[in-house]
C-alpha positions in Angstrom: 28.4 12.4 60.1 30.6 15.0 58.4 34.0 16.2 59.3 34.4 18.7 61.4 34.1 22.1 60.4 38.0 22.5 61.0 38.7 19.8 59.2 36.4 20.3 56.0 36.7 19.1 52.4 39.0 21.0 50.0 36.7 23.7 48.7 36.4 24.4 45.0 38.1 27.4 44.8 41.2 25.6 46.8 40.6 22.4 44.3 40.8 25.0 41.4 43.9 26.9 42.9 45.6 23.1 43.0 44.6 22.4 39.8 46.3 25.7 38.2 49.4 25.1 39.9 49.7 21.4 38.5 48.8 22.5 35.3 51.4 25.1 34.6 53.7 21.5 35.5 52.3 18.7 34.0 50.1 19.9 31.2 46.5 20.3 32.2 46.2 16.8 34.0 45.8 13.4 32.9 44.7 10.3 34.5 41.7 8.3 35.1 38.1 10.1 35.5 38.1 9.3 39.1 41.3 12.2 39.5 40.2 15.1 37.6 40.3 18.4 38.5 37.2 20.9 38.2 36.6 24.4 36.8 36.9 27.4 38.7 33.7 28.0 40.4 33.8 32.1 40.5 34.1 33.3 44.2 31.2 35.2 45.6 31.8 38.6 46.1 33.6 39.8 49.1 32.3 43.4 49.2 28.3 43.1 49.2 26.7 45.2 51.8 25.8 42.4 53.3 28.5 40.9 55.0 28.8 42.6 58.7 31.0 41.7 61.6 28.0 40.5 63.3 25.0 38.9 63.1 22.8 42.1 63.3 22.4 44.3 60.0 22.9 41.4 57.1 20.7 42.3 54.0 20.0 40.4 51.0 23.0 40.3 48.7 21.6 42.2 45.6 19.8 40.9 42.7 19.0 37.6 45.1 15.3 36.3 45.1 13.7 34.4 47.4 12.9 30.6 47.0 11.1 28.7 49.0 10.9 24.6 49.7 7.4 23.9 50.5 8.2 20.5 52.3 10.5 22.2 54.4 8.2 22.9 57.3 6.7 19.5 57.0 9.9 17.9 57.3 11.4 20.2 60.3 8.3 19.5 62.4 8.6 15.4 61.6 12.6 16.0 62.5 11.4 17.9 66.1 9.2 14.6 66.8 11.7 12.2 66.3 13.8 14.0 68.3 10.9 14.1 71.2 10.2 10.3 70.3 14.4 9.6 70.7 14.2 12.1 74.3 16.9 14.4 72.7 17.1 18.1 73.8 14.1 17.8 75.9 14.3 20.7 78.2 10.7 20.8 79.8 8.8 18.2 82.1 5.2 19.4 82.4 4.6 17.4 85.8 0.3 16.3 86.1 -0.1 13.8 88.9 2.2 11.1 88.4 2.8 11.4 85.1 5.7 13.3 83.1 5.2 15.0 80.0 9.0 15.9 78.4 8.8 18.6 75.5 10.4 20.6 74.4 9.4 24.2 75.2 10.0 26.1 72.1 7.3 24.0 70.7 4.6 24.6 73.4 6.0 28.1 73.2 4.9 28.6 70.1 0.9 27.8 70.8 0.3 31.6 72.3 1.6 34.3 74.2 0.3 33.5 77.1 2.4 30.1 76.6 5.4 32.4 75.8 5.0 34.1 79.0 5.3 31.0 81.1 7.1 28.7 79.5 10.2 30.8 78.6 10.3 32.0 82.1 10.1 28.5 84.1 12.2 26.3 85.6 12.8 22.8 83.3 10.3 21.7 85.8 6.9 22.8 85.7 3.6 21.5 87.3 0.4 21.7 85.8 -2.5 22.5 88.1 -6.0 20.2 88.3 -8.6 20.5 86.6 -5.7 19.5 83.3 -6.4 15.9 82.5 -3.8 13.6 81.2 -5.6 13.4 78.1 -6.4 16.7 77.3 -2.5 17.6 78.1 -1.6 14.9 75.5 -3.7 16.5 73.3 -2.2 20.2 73.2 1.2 18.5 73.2 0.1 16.3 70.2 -1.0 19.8 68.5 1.9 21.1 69.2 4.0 18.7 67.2 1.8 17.7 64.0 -1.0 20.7 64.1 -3.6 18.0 63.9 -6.6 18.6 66.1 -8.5 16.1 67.9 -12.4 15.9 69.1 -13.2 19.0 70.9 -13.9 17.2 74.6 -14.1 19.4 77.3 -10.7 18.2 78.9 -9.1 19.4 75.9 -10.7 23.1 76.7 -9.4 22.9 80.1 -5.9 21.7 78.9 -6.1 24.9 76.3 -7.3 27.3 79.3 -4.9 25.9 81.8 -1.6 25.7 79.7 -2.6 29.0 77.7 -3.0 27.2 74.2 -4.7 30.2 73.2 -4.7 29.2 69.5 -6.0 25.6 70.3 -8.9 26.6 72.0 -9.9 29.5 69.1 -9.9 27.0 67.1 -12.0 24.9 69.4 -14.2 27.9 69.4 -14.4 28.2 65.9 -15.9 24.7 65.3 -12.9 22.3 65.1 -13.0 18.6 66.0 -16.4 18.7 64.6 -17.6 17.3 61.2 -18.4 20.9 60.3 -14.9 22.2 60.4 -11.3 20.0 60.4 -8.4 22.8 60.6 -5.5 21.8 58.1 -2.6 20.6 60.4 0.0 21.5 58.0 -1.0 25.4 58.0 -0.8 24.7 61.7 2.4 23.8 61.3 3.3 26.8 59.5 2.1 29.4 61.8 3.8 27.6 64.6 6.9 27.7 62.1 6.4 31.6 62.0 5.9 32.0 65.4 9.1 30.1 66.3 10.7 32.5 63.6 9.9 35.7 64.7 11.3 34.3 68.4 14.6 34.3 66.9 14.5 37.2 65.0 13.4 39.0 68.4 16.3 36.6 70.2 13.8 34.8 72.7 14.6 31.7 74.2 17.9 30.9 72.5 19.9 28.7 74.3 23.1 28.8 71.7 25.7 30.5 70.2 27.1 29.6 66.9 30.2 31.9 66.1 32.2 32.3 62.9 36.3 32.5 62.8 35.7 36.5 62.4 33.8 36.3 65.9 30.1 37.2 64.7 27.6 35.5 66.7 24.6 33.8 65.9 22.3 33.1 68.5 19.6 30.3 67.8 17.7 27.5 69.9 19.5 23.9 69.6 16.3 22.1 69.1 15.6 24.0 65.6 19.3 23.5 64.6 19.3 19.5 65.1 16.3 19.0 63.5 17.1 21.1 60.7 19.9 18.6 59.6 21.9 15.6 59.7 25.4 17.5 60.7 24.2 19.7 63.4 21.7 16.6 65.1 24.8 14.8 65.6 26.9 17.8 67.0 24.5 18.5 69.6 23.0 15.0 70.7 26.0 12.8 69.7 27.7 13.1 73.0 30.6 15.5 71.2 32.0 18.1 73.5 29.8 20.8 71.4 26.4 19.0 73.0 27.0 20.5 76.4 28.9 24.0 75.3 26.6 27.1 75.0 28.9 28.6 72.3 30.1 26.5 69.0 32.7 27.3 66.9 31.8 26.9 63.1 35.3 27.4 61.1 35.4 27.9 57.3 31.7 29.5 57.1 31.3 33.0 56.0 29.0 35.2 58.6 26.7 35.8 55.2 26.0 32.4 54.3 25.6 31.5 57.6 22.9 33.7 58.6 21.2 32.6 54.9 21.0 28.9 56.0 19.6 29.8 59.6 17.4 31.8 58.1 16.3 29.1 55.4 16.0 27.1 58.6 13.4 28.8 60.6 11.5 29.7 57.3 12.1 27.4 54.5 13.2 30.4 52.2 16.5 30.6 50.7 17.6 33.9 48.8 19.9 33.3 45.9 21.5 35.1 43.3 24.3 33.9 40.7 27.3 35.5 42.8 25.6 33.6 46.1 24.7 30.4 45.3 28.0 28.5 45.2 29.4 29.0 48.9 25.7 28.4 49.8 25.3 25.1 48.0 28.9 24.2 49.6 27.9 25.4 53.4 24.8 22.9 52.7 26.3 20.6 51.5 29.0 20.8 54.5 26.3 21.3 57.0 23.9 18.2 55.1 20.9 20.8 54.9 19.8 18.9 52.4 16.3 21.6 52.3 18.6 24.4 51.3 20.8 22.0 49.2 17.4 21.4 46.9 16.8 25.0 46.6 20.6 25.3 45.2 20.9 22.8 43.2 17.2 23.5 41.6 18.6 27.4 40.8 21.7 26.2 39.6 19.5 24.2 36.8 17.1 26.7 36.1 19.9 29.6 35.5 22.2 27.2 33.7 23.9 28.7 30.7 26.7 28.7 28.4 28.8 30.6 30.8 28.6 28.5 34.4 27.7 24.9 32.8 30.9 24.1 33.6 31.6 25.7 36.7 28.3 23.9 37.7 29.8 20.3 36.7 33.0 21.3 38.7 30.9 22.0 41.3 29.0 18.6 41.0 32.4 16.2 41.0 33.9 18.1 43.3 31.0 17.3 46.0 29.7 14.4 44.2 26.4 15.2 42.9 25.6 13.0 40.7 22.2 14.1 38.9 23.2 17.4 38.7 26.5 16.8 37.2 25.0 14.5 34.8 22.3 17.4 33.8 25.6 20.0 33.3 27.2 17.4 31.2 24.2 17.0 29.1 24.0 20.9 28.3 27.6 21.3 27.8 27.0 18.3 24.9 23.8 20.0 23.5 25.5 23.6 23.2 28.9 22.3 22.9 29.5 24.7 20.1 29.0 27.5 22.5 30.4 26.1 25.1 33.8 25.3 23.8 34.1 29.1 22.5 34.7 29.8 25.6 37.4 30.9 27.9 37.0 28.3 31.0 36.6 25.7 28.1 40.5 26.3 28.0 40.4 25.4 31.9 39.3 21.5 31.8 41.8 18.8 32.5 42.4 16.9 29.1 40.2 13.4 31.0 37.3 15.8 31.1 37.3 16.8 27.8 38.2 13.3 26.3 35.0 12.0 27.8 33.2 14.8 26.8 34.3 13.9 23.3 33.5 10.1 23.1 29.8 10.7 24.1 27.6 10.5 21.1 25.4 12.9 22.3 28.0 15.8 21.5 26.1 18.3 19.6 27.8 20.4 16.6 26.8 21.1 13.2 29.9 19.6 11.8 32.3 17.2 13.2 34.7 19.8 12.3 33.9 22.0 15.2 34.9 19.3 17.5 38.6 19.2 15.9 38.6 22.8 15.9 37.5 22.7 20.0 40.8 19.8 20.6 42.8 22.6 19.0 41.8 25.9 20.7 42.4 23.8 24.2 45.6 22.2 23.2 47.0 25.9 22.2 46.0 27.2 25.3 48.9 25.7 26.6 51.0 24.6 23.9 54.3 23.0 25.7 52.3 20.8 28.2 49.5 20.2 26.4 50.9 18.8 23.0 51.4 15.3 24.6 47.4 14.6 24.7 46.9 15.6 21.1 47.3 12.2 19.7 44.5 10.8 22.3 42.0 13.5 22.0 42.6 13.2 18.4 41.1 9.4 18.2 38.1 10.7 19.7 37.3 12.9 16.7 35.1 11.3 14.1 36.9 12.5 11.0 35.1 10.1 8.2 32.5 12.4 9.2 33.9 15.2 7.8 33.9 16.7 4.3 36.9 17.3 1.8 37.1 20.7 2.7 37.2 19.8 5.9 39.6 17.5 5.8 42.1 20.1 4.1 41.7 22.1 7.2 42.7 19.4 9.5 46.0 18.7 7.1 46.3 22.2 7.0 46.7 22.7 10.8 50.2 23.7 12.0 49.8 21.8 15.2 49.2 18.2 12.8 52.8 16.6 12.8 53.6 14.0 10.0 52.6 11.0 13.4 49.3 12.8 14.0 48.0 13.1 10.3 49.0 9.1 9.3 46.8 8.9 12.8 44.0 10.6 11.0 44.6 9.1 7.9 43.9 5.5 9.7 41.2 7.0 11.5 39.7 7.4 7.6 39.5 4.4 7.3 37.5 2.5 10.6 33.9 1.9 11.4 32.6 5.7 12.7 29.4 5.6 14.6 27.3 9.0 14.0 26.8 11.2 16.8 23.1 11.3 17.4 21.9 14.4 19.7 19.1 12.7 22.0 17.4 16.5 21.8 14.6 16.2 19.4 11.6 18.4 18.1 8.2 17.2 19.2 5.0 17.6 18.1 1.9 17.8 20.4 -1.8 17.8 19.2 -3.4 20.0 17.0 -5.8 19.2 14.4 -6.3 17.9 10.6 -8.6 16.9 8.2 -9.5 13.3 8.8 -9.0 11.0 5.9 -11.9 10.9 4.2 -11.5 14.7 3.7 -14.8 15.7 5.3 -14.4 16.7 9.0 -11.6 18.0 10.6 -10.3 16.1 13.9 -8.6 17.2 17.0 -5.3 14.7 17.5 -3.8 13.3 20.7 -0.7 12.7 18.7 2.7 13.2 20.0 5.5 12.6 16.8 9.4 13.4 17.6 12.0 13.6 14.2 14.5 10.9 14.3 16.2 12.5 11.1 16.3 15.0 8.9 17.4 13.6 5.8 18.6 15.1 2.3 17.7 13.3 -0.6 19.0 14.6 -4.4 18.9 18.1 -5.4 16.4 20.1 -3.1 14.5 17.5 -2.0 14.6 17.2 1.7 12.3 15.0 4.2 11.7 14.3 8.0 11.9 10.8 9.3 9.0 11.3 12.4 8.4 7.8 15.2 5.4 8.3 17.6 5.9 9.1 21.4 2.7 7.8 23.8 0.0 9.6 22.9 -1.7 12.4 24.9 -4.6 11.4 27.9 -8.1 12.0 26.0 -9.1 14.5 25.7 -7.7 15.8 22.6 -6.0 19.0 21.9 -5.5 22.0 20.0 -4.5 25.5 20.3 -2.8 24.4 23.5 0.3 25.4 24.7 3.3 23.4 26.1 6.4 24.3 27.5 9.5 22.5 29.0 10.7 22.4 32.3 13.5 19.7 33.9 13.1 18.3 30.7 9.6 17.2 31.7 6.8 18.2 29.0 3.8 20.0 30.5 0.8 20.8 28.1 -1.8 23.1 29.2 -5.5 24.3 28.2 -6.3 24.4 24.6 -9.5 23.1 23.2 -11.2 19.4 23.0 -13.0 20.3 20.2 -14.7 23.6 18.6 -17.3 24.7 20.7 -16.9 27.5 23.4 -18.1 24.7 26.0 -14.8 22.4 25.1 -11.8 24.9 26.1 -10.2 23.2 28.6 -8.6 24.3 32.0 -7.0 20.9 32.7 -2.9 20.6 32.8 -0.4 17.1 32.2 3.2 16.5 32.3 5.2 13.7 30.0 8.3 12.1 31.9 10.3 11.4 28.8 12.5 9.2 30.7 9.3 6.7 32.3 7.1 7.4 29.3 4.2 8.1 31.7 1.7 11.3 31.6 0.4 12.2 35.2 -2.6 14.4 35.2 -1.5 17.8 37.5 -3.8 20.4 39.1 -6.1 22.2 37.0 -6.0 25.9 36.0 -7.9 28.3 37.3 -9.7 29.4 34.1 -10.1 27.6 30.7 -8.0 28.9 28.5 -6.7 28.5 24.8 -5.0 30.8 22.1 -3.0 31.9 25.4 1.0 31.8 25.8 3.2 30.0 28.3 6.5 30.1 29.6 8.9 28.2 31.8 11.1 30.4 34.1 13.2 30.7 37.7 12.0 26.3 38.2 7.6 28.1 37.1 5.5 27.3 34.4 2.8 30.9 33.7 0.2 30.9 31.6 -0.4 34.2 30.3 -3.8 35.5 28.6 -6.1 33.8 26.5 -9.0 33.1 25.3 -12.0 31.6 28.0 -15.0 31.1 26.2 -15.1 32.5 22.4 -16.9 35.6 24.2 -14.4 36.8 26.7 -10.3 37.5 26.4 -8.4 37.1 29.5 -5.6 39.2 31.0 -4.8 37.3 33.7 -1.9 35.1 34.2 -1.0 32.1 36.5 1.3 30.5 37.7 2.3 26.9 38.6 5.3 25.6 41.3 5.9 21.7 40.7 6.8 21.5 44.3 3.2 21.4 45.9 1.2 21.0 42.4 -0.7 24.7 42.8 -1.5 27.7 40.9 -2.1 30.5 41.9 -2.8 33.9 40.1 -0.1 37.0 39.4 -0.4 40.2 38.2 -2.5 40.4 35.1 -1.6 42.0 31.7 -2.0 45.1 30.0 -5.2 43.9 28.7 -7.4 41.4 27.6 -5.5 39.1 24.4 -5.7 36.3 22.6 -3.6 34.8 19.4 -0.2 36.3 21.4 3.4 34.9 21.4 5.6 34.6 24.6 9.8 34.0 25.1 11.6 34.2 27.7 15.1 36.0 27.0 17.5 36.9 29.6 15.2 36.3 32.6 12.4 38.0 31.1 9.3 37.1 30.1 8.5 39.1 26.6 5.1 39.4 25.1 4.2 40.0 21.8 0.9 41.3 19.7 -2.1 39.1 19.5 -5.5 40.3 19.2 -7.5 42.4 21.8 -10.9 42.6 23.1 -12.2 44.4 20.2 -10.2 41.9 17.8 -7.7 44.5 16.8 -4.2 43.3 15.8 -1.8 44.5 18.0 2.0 45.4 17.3 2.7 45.8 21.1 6.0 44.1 22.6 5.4 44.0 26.5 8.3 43.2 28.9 6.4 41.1 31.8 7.2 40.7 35.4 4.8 38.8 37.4 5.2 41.0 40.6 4.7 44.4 38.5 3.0 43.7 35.2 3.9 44.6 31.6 6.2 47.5 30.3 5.8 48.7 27.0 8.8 48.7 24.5 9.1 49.5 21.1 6.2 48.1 19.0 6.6 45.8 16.0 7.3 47.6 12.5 6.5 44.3 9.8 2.4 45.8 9.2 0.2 47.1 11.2 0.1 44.3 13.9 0.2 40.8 14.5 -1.7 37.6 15.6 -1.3 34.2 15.2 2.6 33.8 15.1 5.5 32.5 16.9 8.2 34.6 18.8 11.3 32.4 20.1 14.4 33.7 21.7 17.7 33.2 18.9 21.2 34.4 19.8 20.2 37.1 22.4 17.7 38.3 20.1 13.6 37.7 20.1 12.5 36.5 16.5 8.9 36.7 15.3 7.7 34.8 12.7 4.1 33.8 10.7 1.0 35.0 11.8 -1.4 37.3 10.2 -1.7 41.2 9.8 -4.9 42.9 9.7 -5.9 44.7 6.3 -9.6 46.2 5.2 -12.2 44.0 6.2 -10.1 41.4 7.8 -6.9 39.8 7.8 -4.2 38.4 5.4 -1.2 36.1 6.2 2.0 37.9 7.3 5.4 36.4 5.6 7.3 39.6 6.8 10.0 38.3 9.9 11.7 40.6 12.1 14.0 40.1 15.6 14.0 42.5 18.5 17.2 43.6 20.0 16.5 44.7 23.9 20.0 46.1 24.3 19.1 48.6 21.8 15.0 48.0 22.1 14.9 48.0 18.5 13.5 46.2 15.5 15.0 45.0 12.2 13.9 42.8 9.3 14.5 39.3 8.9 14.1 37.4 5.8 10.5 36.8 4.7 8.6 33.3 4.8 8.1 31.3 2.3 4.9 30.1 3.1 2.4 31.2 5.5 2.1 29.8 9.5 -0.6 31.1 10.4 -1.0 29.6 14.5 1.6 27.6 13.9 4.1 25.2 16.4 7.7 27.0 16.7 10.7 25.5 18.6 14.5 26.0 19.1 16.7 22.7 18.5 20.1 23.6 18.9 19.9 27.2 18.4 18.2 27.3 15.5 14.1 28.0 15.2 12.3 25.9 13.8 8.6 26.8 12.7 6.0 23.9 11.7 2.6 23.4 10.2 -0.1 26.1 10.7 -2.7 26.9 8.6 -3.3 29.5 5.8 -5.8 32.8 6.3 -5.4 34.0 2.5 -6.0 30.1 0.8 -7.9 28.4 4.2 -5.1 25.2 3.5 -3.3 23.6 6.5 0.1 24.0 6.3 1.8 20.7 6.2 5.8 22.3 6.1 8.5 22.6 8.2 11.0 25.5 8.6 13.6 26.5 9.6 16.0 29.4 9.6 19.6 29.3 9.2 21.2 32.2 10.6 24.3 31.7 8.8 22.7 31.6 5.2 19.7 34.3 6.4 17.2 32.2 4.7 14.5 30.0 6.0 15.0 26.1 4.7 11.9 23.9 3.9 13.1 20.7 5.3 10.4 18.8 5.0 6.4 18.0 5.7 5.0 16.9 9.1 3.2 13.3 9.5 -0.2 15.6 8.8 -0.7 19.1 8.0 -1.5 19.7 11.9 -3.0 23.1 12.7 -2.9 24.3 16.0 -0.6 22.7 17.2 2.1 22.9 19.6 5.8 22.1 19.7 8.9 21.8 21.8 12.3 20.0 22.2 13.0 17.2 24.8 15.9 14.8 25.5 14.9 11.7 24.5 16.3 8.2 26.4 19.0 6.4 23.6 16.5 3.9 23.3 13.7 5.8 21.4 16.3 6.0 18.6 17.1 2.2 17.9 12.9 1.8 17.0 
């Protein structure tokens, strides 16, 4: 059990508030890992229009969404039987004969209104009048709990008329209990769920009071609360003096976060914004609503960013969550760069940022940026910070650098006559390189076989250990194999990422309009496995997809060489369902999608009538697409690649329609939606035409493809370098793949040593 809620856990803000006070003393802290301090995690706000001085009139805090745990309702209901098997907060005995049926009411309560009527308004005694059997009263209380129907006897019909289980017996009526008809007991255990909810939200039955430090009261019935979680079941059936009390004090809850957590508790749906969800994930982690923790820890992935990475890892050390520190950690080392350009970089205690700095994993384009990073942090505070220089400085590879590199570092003002002979020895040791674990990958596609005479659909999956520079121009890509896709194979699929799990979707087996597939898989790059997930609701390839908010959507497409789709769908991981959203514009195939700044973006493809389009379509599942400026680089585009680079949307290959067909577009350009404007970027030099695109550590990378003007598979790979504004050929695929698809993944250490 947890402490007490007036005796809880040092809360990040207060940790942070500590933390700033010993650093203006002692230098940013030292120590072993096991004492640092975290980041600030950023208060939520304090004036939202939600916060009341009761428990009536709360409204969503703005820009939250809901989210919703599908196992929740599964696992309440299992919670309410143990606590019915255990004879905890039973306060009901249906007396039949001699025997003694103890419920608990809320439950029964939920089976009608006629239940309601009786069941709310008796005594905790209650006898059940003849003709009810024994075993038909076991069975209503049985559906009760689990929703599960049994044979339809006729002592069940008069247990249903005689208790006023008016939803039992309709669905006695409708055929259930017979071969014909079984009723799903877990929708059974939603509507019960629902019916239960809308009690509370009317204030029926509650038989406790849960009250905040600035008095606002929250009525809600004790059986829901203890089998919603671990803190609350020991409050009220531990024998603590809160277990007989019809009022509980909660201290060091806000009103607002409370009524979000009872409310996820009735319902399973959590609303969360960025400002919200980091007194929520504390409350539920204080109140072990581990449910609503889930949800929170799941948004806090799915929106992590440059900017709350490391609030997020504060967050994880500071409550111990392992996994999702370790998932923070890993995207401060792949955008480290970024990450250290900013201002609550300055923030972390010197242990933090020395481990930081020995992983080999730390991502930068030059091991310059990592001196440059000890620098900017140790300047933040000059006078008590000076002392770690020396350590932080044997963590920085330095035979990696170059001779103009290395005049910086002697350069540096900060580098004492001690610390460069430190570097100078440095020099001269064994320096393992660091090796990013984030690779490119290459799924399917197809090639000409090697007897040049057919082409061939591939199952392959490649990854690029290296990209390595050889004399002069002459650059090449060292590719190892990852396992192989399931058979079928595939092309002019798409893939996406999500949780660093791959999931490819639809494409084509082969080239007739009978062999587009509708079938989905996901790659666990940690167990090497594939697992086969639920099918799509139409065939589909030549179609987009996009990860976004913990959702994979598949948007458009082509169905059957005849038909173009406009409909999109979308997939939750939690129950292994799609299920359709609203559709596009129109029909289109041969389209690119990106997701920048929590928006879905769509761009050109071809429409029903194969025109080229140059349309640019904001996309929001609930409301559809919204037209913004249209591409300038020809007359439209199809075919190509759009990724999302430095808060811009680059598009990239493809083809352009011309008289009597359609030529290869080498024209680039990048949309900025600040400004909802176009401009050029530096031309290809050599067509894509359908080709894979990816982003590995900000950069876009565009490979293989095909040719419209020359009918040649592209065998290249691209990629541009914002910093020179040219694209760079580094190299050639295993195969000139067509169609084929491509991501980045982080890859176990091991895949590297092959």
């Amino acid at each position: 059990m947890s402490r007490p809620a007036g005796d809880r856990q040092m809360s990040v803000r207060d940790r942070m508030g500590l933390f700033q006070t010993q650093t203006a003393g002692a230098g940013g802290g030292g120590g072993g890992r096991g004492a640092k301090t975290p980041v600030k995690v950023p208060p939520s706000p304090t004036n939202r229009a939600s916060t009341a001085d009761s428990a009536k009139g709360f409204s969503h805090a703005p820009g939250s969404r809901p989210y919703h745990l599908p196992s929740h309702c599964d696992a309440l209901f299992g919670s309410l039987c143990a606590l019915r098997e255990a004879g905890l907060l039973l306060d009901c005995s249906l007396l039949l004969h001699s025997t003694t049926f103890r419920v608990h009411r809320l439950l029964l309560a939920a089976l009608s209104g006629c239940a309601q009527a009786w069941l709310l308004s008796a005594g905790e005694r209650l006898r059940v009048a003849q003709p009810v059997s024994a075993a038909g009263l076991q069975a209503v209380v049985d559906f009760a709990y689990s929703g599960q129907v049994g044979a339809a006897t006729e002592e069940v019909q008069e247990a249903c008329r005689g208790l006023g289980a008016e939803r039992l017996a309709q669905l006695y009526t409708g055929g259930a209990g017979t071969s014909q008809t079984i009723p799903d007991a877990a929708n059974e255990r939603e509507r019960s769920l629902q019916v239960i909810k809308d009690l509370w939200e009317r204030g029926i039955a509650c038989d406790l009071v849960l009250k905040t430090e600035r008095e606002e009261s929250f009525p809600v019935h004790r059986v829901v609360l203890a089998a919603g979680g671990a803190y609350f079941r020991a409050l009220l059936c531990g024998g603590m003096r809160e277990s007989g009390e019809g009022v509980v004090m909660l201290r060091g809850v806000c009103g607002w976060v409370l009524q979000m957590l009872l409310a996820f508790l009735y319902s399973g749906t959590l609303w969360l914004s960025e400002d919200t969800v980091w007194e929520l994930t504390e409350a539920a982690l204080q109140y072990q609503l581990q449910g609503a923790l889930s949800l929170c820890q799941d948004f806090l992935r799915a929106h992590m960013d440059v900017q709350s990475c490391l609030d997020v890892l504060a967050l994880a050390e500071a409550y111990g969550l392992q996994q999702l520190g370790q998932q923070a950690e890993q995207f401060i080392l792949r955008n480290f760069q970024r990450v250290s350009a900013g201002d609550k970089f300055r923030d972390l205690p010197a242990d933090t940022l020395e481990h930081l700095l020995q992983n080999d994993t730390l991502s930068v384009d030059s091991e310059v940026a990592v001196f440059r990073a000890v620098l900017c942090w140790v300047q933040e505070d000059r006078p008590a910070r000076l002392q770690y220089l020396p350590r932080l400085l044997q963590e920085v590879r330095f035979p990696l650098m170059c001779g103009a590199e290395l005049q910086e570092v002697q350069g540096c003002r900060l580098m004492t006559e001690e610390a460069l002979e430190a570097v100078r020895l440095l020099l001269h040791s064994a320096c393992k390189p660091r090796t990013p674990n984030q690779v490119l990958v290459l799924v399917g596609g197809d090639c000409v076989d090697d007897d040049l005479a057919r082409r061939s659909p591939s199952c392959s999956l490649w990854f690029a250990r290296r990209f390595l520079r050889g004399e002069g121009l002459i650059r090449e890509v060292e590719w190892r194999p990852l396992p192989p896709l399931p058979p079928p194979p595939r092309l002019r699929h798409c893939v996406c990422v999500l949780h660093n799990r791959l999931y490819v979707l639809g494409g084509r087996k082969y080239y007739g309009a009978r062999d587009i597939l509708q079938s989905a898989l996901r790659f666990d790059p940690a167990q090497e496995k594939w697992e086969r997930l639920a099918d799509m609701l139409s065939a589909r390839d030549y179609f987009a997809a996009v990860c976004l908010r913990g959702k994979v959507y598949a948007l458009g497409g082509n169905r059957d060489d005849s038909h173009y789709l406009d409909s999109v769908e979308v997939y939750t991981p939690e129950d292994n369902t799609w299920r359709c959203v609203h559709p596009l514009a129109t029909p289109v195939c041969g389209h690119a999608a990106a997701v920048l700044n929590g928006c879905i973006y769509i761009s050109g493809g071809c429409d029903s009538g194969l025109r080229c389009l140059p349309s640019l379509w904001r996309y929001n599942p609930e409301q559809g697409c919204t037209d913004l400026a249209p591409m300038r680089a020809g007359p439209g585009r199809a075919g190509h690649a759009m990724q999302a680079v430095g808060g811009l949307l680059c598009v990239a290959g493809g083809v352009q329609p011309v008289w009597g067909g359609f030529r290869d577009q080498l024209q680039c350009e990048a949309y900025d939606p600040a400004l909802d404007a176009w401009t050029p970027l530096p031309c290809l030099p050599r067509p894509h035409l359908s080709p894979a695109s990816a982003l590995l550590g900000e950069e876009l990378y565009l490979l293989g493809g095909s040719s419209a003007d020359s009918a040649r598979d592209t065998p290249w790979v691209h990629r541009y370098n914002s910093r020179t504004c040219r694209w760079d050929r580094l190299g050639a695929m295993p195969r000139p793949y067509s169609d084929l698809a491509a991501c980045t993944l982080q890859l176990p250490g091991g895949c590297f040593s092959q």
